[in-house]
VOBA-281394 format. One record per atom (N, C-alpha, C): residue number from 1; atom name; x, y negated, z. Coordinates in steps of 0.05 Angstrom, whole numbers, plus 32768, in hexadecimal, padded with zeros to 4 digits. Example, Ala and Ser with C-alpha at 12.3 -4.5 7.8 and 13.67 -1.06 7.14 Angstrom:
 resi name east north   up
    1    N 8108  8072 809C
    1   CA 80F6  805A 809C
    1    C 8108  8042 809C
    2    N 8101  802D 808E
    2   CA 8111  8015 808F
    2    C 8102  7FFF 809D
This chain:
 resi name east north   up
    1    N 8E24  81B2 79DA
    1   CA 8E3A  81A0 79D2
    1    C 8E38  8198 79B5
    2    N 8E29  81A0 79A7
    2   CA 8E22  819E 798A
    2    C 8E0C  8180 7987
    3    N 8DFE  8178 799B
    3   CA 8DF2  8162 79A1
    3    C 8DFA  814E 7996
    4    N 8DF4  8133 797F
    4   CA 8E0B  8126 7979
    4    C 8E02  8112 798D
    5    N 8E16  810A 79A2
    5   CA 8E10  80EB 79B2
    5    C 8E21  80D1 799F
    6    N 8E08  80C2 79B1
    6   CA 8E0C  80A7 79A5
    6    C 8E22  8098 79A3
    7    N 8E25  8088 7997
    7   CA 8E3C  807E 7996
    7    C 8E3C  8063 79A6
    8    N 8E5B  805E 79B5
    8   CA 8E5B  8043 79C7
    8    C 8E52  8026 79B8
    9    N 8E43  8022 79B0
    9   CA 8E36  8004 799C
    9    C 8E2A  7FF4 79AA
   10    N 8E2D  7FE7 79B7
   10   CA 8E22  7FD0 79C4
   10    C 8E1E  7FB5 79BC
   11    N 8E0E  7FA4 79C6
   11   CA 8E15  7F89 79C2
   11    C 8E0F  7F7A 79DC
   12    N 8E1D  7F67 79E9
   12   CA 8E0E  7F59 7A05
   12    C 8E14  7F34 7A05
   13    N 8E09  7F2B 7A16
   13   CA 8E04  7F09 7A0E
   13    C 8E1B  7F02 7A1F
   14    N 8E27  7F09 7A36
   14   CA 8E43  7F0B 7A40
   14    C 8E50  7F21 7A50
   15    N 8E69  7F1E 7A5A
   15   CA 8E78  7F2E 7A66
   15    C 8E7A  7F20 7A86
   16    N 8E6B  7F33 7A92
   16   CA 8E6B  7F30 7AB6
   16    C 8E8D  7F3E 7AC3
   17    N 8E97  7F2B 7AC5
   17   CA 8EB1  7F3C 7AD8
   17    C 8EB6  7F3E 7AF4
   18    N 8EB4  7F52 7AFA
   18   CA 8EB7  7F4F 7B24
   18    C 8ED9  7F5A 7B1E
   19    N 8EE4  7F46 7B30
   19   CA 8F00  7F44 7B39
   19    C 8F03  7F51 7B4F
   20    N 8F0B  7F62 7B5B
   20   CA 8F07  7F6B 7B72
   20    C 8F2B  7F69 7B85
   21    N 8F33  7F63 7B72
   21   CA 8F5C  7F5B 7B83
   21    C 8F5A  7F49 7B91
   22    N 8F6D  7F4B 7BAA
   22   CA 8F6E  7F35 7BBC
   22    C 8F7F  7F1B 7BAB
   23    N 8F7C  7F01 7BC0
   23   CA 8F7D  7EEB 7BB3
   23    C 8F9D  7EE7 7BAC
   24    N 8FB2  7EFD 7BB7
   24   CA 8FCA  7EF5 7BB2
   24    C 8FD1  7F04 7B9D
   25    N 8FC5  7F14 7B8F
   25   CA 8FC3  7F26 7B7E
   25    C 8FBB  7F1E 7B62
   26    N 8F9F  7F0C 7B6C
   26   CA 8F94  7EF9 7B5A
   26    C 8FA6  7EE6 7B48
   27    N 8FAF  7ED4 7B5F
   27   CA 8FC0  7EC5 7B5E
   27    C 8FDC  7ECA 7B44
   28    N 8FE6  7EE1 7B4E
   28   CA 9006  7EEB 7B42
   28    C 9000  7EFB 7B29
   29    N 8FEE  7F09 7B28
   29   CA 8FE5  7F10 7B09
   29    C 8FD2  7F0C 7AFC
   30    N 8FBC  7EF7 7B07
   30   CA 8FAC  7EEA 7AEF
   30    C 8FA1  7EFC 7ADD
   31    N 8F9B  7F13 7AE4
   31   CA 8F8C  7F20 7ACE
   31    C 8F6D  7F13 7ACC
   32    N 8F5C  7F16 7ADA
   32   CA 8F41  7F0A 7AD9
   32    C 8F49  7EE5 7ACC
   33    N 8F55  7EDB 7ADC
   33   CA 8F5C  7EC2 7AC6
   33    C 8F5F  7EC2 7AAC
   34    N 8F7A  7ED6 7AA5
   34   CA 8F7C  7ED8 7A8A
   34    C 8F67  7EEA 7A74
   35    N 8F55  7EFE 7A87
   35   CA 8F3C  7F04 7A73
   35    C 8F29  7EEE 7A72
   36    N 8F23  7EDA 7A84
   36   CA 8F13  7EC5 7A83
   36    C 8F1B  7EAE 7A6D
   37    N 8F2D  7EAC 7A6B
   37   CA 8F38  7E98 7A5A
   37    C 8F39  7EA2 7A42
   38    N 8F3E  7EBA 7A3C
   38   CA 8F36  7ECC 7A1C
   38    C 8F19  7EC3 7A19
   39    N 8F10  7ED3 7A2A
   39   CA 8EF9  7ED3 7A21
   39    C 8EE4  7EB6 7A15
   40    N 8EF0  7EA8 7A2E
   40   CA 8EE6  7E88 7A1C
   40    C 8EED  7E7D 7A05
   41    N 8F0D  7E7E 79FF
   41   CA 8F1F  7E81 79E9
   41    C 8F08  7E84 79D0
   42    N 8F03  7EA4 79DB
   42   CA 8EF3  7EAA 79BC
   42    C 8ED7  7EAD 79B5
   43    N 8ECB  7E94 79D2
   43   CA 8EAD  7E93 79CE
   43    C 8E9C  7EA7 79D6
   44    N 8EB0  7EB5 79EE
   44   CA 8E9D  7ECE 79F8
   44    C 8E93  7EC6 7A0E
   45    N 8E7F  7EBA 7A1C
   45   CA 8E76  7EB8 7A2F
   45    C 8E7B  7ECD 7A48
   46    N 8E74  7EC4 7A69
   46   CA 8E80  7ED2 7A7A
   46    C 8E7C  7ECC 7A91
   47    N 8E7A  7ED8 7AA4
   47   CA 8E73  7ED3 7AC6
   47    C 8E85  7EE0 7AD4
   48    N 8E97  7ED6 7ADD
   48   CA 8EB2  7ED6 7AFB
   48    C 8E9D  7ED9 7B10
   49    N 8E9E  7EF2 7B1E
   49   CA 8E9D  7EF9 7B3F
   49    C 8EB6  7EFD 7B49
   50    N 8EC4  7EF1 7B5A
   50   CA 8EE2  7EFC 7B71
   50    C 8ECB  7F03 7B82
   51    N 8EDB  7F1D 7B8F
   51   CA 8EC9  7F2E 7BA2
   51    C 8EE4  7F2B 7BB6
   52    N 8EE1  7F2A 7BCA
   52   CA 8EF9  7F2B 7BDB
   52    C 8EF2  7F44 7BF1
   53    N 8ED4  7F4E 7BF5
   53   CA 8ED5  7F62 7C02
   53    C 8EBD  7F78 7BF8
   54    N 8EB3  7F8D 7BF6
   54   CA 8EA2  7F9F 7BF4
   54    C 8E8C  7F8A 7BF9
   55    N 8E7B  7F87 7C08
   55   CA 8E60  7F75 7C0F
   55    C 8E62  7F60 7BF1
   56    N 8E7D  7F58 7BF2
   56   CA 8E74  7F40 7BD8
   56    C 8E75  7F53 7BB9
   57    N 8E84  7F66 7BB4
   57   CA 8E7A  7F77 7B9A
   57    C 8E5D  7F86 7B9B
   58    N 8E52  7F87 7BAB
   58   CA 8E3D  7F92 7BB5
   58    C 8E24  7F77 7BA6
   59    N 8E2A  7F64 7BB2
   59   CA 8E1D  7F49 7BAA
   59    C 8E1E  7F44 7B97
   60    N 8E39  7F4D 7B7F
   60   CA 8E38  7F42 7B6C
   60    C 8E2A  7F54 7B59
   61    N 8E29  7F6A 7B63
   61   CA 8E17  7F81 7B55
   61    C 8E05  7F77 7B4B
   62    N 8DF5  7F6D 7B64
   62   CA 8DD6  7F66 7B6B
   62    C 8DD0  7F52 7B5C
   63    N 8DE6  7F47 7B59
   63   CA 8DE1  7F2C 7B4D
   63    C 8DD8  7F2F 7B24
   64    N 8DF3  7F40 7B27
   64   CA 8DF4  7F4D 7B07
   64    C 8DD2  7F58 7B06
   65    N 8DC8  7F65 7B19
   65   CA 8DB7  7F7B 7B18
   65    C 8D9A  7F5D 7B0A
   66    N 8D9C  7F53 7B17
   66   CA 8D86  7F36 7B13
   66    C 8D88  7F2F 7AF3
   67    N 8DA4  7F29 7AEC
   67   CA 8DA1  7F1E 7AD8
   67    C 8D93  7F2D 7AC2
   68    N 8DA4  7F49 7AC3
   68   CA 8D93  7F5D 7AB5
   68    C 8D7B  7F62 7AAD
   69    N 8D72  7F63 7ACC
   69   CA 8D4D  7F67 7ACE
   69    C 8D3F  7F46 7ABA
   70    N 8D54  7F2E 7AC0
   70   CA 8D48  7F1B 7AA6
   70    C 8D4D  7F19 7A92
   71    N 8D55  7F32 7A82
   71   CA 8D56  7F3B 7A66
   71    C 8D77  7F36 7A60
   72    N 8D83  7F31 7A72
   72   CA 8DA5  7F2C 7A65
   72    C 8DB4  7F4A 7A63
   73    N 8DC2  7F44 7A49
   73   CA 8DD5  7F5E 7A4F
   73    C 8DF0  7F55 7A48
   74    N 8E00  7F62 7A5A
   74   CA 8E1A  7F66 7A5A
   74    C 8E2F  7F79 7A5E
   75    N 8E44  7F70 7A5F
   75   CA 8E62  7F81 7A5D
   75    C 8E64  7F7C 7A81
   76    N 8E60  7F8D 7A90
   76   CA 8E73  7F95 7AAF
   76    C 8E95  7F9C 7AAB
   77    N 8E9F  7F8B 7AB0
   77   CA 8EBB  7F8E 7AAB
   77    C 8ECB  7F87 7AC6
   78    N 8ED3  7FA1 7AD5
   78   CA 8ED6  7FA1 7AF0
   78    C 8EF8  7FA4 7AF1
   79    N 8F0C  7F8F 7AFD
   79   CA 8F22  7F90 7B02
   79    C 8F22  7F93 7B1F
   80    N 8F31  7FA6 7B2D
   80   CA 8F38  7FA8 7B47
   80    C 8F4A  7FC1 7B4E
   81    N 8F52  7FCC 7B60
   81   CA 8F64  7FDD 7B63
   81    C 8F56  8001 7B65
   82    N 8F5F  800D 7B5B
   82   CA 8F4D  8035 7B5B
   82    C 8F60  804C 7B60
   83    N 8F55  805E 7B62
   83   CA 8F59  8077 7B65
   83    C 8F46  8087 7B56
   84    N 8F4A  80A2 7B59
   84   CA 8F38  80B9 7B49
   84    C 8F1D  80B8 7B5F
   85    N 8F20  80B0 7B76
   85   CA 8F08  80AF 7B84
   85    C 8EFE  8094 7B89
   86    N 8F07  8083 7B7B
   86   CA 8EF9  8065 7B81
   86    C 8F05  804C 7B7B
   87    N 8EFE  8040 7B7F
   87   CA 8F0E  801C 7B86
   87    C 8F0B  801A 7B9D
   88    N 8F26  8009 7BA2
   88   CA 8F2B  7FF6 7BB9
   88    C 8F25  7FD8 7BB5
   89    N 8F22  7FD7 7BD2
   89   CA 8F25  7FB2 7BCE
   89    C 8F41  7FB5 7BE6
   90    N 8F4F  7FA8 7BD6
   90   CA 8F69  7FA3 7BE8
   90    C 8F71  7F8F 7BFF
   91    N 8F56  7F7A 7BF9
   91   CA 8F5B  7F6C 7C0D
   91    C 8F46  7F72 7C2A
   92    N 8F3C  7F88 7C23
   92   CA 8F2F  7F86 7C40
   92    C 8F38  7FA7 7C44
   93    N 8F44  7FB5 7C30
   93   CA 8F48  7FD1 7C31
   93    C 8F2D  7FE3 7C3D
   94    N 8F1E  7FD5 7C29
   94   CA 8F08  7FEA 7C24
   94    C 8F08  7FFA 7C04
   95    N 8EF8  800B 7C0D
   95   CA 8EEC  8020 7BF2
   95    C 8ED0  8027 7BEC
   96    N 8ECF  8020 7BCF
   96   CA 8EBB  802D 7BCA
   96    C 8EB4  8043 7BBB
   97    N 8EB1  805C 7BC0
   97   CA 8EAC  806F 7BB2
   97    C 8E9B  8077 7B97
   98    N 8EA7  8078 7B80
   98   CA 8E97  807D 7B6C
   98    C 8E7B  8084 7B6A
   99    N 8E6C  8092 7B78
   99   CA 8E59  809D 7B77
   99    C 8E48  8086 7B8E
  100    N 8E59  806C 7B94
  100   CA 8E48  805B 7B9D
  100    C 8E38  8044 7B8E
  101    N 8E40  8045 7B7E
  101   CA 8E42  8038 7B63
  101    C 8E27  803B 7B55
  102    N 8E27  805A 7B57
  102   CA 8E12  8067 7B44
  102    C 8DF0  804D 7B49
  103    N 8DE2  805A 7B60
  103   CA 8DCA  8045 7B5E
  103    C 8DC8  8031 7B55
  104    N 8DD6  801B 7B60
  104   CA 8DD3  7FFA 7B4C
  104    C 8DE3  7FFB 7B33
  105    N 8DF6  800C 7B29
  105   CA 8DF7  8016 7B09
  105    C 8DE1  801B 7AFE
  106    N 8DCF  802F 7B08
  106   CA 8DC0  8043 7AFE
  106    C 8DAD  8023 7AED
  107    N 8DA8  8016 7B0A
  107   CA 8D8C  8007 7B05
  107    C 8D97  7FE9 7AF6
  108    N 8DB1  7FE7 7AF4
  108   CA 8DB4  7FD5 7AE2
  108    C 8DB6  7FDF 7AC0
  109    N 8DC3  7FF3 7ABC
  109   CA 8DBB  8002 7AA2
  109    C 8DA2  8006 7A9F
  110    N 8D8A  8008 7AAF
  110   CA 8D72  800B 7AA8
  110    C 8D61  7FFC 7A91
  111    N 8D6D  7FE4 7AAC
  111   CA 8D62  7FC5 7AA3
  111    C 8D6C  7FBD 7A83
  112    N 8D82  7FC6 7A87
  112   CA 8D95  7FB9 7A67
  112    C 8D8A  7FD5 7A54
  113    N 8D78  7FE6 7A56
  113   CA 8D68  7FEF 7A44
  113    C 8D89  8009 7A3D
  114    N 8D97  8014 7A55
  114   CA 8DA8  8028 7A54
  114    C 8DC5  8019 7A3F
  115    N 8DBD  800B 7A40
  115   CA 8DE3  7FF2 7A34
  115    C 8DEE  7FF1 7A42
  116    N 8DF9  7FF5 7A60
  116   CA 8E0E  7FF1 7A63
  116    C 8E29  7FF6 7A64
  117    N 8E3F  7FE9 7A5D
  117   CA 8E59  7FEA 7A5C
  117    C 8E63  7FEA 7A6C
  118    N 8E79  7FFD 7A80
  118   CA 8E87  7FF1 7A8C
  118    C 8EA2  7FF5 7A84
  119    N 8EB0  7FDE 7A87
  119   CA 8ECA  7FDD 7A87
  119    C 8EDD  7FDB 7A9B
  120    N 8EEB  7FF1 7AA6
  120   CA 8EF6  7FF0 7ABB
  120    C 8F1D  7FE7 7AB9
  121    N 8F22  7FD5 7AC8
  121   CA 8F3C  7FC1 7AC2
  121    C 8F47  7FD2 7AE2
  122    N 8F4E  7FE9 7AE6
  122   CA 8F54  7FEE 7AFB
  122    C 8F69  8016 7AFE
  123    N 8F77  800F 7B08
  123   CA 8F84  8033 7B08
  123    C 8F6B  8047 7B07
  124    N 8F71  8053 7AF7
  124   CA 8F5B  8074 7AFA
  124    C 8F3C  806E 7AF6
  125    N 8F42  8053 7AE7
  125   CA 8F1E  8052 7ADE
  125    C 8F11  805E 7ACA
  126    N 8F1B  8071 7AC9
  126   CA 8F09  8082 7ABA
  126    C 8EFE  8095 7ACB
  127    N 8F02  809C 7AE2
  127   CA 8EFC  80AC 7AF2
  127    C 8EDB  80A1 7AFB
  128    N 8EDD  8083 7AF0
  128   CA 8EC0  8078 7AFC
  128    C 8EAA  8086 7AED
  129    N 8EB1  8097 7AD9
  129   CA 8E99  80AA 7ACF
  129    C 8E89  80C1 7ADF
  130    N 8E9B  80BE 7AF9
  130   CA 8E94  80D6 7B12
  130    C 8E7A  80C2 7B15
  131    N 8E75  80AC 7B15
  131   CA 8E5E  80A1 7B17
  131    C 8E3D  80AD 7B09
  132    N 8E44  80BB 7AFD
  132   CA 8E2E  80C2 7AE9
  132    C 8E26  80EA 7AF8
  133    N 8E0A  80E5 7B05
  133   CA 8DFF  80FF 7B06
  133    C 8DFE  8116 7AE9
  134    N 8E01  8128 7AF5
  134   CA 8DF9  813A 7AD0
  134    C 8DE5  8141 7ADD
  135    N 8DD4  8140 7AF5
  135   CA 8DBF  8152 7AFB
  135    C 8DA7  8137 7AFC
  136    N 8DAD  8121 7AF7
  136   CA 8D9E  8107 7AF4
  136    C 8D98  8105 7ADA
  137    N 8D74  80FE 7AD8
  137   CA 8D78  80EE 7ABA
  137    C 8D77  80CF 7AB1
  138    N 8D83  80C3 7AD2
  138   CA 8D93  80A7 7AC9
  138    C 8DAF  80A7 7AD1
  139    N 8DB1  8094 7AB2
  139   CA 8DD2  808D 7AB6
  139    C 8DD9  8075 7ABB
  140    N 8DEC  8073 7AC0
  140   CA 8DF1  8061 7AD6
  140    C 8E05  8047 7AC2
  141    N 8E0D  8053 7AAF
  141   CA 8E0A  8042 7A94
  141    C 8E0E  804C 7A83
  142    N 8E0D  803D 7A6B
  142   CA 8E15  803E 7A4D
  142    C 8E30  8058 7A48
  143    N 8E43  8046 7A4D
  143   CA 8E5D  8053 7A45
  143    C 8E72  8047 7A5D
  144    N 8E89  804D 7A5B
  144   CA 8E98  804B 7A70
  144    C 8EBB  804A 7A64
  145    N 8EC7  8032 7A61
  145   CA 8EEA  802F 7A5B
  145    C 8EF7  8029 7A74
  146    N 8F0C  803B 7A71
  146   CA 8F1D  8040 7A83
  146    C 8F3E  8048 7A88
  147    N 8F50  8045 7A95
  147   CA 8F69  8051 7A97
  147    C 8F61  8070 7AA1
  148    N 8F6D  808A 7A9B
  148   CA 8F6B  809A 7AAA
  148    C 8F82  809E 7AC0
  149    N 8F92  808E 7AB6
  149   CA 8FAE  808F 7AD7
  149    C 8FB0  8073 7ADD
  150    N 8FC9  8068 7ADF
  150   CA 8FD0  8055 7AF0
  150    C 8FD9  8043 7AD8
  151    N 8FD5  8025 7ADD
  151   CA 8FD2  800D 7ACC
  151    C 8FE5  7FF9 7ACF
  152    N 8FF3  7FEC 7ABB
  152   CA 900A  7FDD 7ACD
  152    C 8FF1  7FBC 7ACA
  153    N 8FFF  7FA8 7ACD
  153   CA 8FED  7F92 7ACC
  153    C 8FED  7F85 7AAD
  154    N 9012  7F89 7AAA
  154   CA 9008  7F7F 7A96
  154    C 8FFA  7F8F 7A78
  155    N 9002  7FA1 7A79
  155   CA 8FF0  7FB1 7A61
  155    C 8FD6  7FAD 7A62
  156    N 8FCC  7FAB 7A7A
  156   CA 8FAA  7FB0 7A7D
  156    C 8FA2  7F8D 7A76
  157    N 8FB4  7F76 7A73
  157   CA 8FB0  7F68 7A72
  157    C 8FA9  7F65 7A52
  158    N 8FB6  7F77 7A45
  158   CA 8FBD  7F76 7A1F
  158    C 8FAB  7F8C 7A20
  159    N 8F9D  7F9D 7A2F
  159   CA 8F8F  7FAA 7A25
  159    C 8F70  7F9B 7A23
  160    N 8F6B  7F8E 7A39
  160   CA 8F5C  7F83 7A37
  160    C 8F53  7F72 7A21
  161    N 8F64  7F54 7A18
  161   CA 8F67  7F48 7A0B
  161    C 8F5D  7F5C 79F4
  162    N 8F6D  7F70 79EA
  162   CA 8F67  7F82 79CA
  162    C 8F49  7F87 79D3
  163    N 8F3E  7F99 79EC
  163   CA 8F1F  7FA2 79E9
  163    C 8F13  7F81 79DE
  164    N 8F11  7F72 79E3
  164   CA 8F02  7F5A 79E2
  164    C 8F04  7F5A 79C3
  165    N 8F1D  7F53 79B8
  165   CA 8F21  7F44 799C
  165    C 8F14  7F5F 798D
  166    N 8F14  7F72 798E
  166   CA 8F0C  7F85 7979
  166    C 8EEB  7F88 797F
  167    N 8EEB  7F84 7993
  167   CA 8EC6  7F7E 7995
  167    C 8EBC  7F70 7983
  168    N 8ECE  7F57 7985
  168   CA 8EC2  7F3F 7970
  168    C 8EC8  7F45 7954
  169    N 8ECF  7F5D 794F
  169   CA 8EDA  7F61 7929
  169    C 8EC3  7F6F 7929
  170    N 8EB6  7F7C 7940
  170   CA 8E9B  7F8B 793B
  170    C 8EA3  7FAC 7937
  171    N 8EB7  7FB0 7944
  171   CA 8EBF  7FCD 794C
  171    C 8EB0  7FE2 795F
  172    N 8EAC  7FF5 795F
  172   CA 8EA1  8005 7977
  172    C 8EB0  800D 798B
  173    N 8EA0  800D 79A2
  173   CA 8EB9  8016 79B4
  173    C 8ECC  802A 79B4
  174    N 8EBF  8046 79A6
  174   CA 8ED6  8058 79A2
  174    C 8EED  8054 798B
  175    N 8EE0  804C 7978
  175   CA 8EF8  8038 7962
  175    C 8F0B  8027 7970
  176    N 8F01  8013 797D
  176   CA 8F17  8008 7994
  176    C 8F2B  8017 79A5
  177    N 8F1D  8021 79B3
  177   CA 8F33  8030 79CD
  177    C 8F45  803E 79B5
  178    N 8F39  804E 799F
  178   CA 8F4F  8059 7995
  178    C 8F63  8041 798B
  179    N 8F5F  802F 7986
  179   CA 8F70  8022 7978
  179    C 8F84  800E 798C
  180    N 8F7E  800D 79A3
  180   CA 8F8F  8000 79AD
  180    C 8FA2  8020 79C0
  181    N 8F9A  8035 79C3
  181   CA 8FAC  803F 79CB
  181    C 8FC1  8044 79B7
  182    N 8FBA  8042 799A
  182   CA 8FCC  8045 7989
  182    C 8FE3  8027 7980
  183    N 8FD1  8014 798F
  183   CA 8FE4  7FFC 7988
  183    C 8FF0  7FFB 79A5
  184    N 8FEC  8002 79C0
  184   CA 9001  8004 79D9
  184    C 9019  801E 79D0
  185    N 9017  8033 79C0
  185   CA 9023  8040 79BD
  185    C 901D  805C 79D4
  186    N 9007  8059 79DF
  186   CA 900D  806F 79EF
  186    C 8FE0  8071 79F6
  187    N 8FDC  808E 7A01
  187   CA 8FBB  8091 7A00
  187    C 8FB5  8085 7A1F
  188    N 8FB7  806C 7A2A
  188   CA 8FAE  805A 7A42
  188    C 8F9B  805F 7A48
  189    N 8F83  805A 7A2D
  189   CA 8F64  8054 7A3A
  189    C 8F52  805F 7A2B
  190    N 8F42  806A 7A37
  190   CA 8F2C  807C 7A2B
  190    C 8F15  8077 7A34
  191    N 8F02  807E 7A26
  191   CA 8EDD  807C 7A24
  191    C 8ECF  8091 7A25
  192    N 8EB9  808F 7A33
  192   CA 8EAC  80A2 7A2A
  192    C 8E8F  809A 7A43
  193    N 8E7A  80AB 7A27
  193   CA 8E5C  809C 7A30
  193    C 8E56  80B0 7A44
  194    N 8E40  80AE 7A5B
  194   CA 8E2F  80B5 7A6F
  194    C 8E26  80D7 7A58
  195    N 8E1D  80D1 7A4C
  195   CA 8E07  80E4 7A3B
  195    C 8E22  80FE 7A2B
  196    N 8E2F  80EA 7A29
  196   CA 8E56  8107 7A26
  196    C 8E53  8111 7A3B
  197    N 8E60  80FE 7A56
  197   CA 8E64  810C 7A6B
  197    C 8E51  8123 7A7A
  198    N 8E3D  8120 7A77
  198   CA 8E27  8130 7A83
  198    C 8E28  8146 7A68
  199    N 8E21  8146 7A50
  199   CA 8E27  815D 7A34
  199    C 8E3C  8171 7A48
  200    N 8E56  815E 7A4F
  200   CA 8E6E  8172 7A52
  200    C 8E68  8180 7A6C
  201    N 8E5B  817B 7A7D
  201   CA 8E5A  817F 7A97
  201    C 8E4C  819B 7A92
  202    N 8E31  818A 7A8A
  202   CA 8E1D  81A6 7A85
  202    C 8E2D  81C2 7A74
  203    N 8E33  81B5 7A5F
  203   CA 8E47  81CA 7A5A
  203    C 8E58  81E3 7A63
  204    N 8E68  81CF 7A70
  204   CA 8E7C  81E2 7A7E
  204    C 8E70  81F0 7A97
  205    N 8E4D  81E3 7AA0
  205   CA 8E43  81F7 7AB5
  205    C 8E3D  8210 7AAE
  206    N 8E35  8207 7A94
  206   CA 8E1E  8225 7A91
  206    C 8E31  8239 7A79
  207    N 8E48  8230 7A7E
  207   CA 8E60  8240 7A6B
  207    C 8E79  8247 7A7F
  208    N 8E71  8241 7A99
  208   CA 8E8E  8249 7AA4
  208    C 8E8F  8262 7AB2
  209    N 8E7D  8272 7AB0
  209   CA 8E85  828E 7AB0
  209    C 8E93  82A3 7A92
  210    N 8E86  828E 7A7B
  210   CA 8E99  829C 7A63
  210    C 8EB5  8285 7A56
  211    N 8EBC  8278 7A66
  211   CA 8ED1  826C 7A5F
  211    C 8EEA  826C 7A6C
């Protein structure tokens, strides 16, 4: 645990978002709208996938996975509905399980030379760190932002908006998260990299008979 890991520092040429809420959902709270329209706002480039069922987030993976492999990097910024064991898609009431994730993570962090970000716009996304093997030595990305409970719409909508604008002051990600849980008034969203998560894991394996 004395290991110093790296710190969340990134840079990418845009932000890929898969929408994964059904279209009445879409519709009534506009979150993917209103991060799309930020983001143009302030000259951040960006690619809208609506996934309306598992098969099409699956596609848009693949799709992400392409661009990658042609030297692009970016921000995965996934809005849709979660749990401690996954996301839903609500309109076909499917799931996909965290640790489904892992493979086309793995090999899109590959490609982006181990950069990737994900940003999860969804209840209990921080739990998407269950994505990451500690007994693997690929990760499945970079670092990982998240709620660890349940999200109303509109906060996640202002939380969003703040991750973006403090990007552009040239902040790090852990400088950020701290600073907007301190400007919501309450600890919402937290970070933390692949190369933590596995430190702590290993950790607590080979110490939990003296702890």
């Amino acid at each position: 645990m004395t290991k110093r890991l790296k710190p969340l520092e990134v840079s990418y040429d845009f932000v890929a978002v898969i929408d994964g809420l059904p279209a009445d959902e879409r519709k009534n709270w506009k979150t993917s709208d209103s991060l799309i329209h930020f983001l143009t706002e302030n000259g951040i480039e960006q690619l809208l996938s609506l996934c309306n069922d598992k098969n099409m987030l699956l596609q848009s993976l693949e799709y992400f996975e392409k661009l990658a492999g042609n030297g692009k990097k970016f921000c995965l910024h996934i809005i849709c509905h979660g749990n401690s064991e996954g996301i839903g898609l609500k309109a076909t009431n499917e799931r996909i399980k965290w640790k489904e994730f892992r493979e086309k993570l793995s090999i899109i962090n590959k490609l982006m030379n181990q950069s990737l970000i994900v940003n999860m716009t969804s209840c209990f996304g921080l739990h998407g760190i269950k994505i990451v093997d500690e007994h693997s030595t690929d990760y499945p990305f970079f670092g990982l932002i998240g709620p660890s409970q349940k999200i109303g719409v509109k906060r996640a909508d202002r939380i969003n908006k703040l991750f973006y604008s403090k990007q552009l002051e040239g902040k790090q990600v852990q400088e950020i998260v701290k600073e907007i849980n301190k400007e919501i008034g309450t600890e919402q969203i937290y970070c933390i990299s692949s190369e933590g998560y596995k430190a702590i894991k290993n950790y607590l394996h080979k110490n939990k008979n003296t702890v």
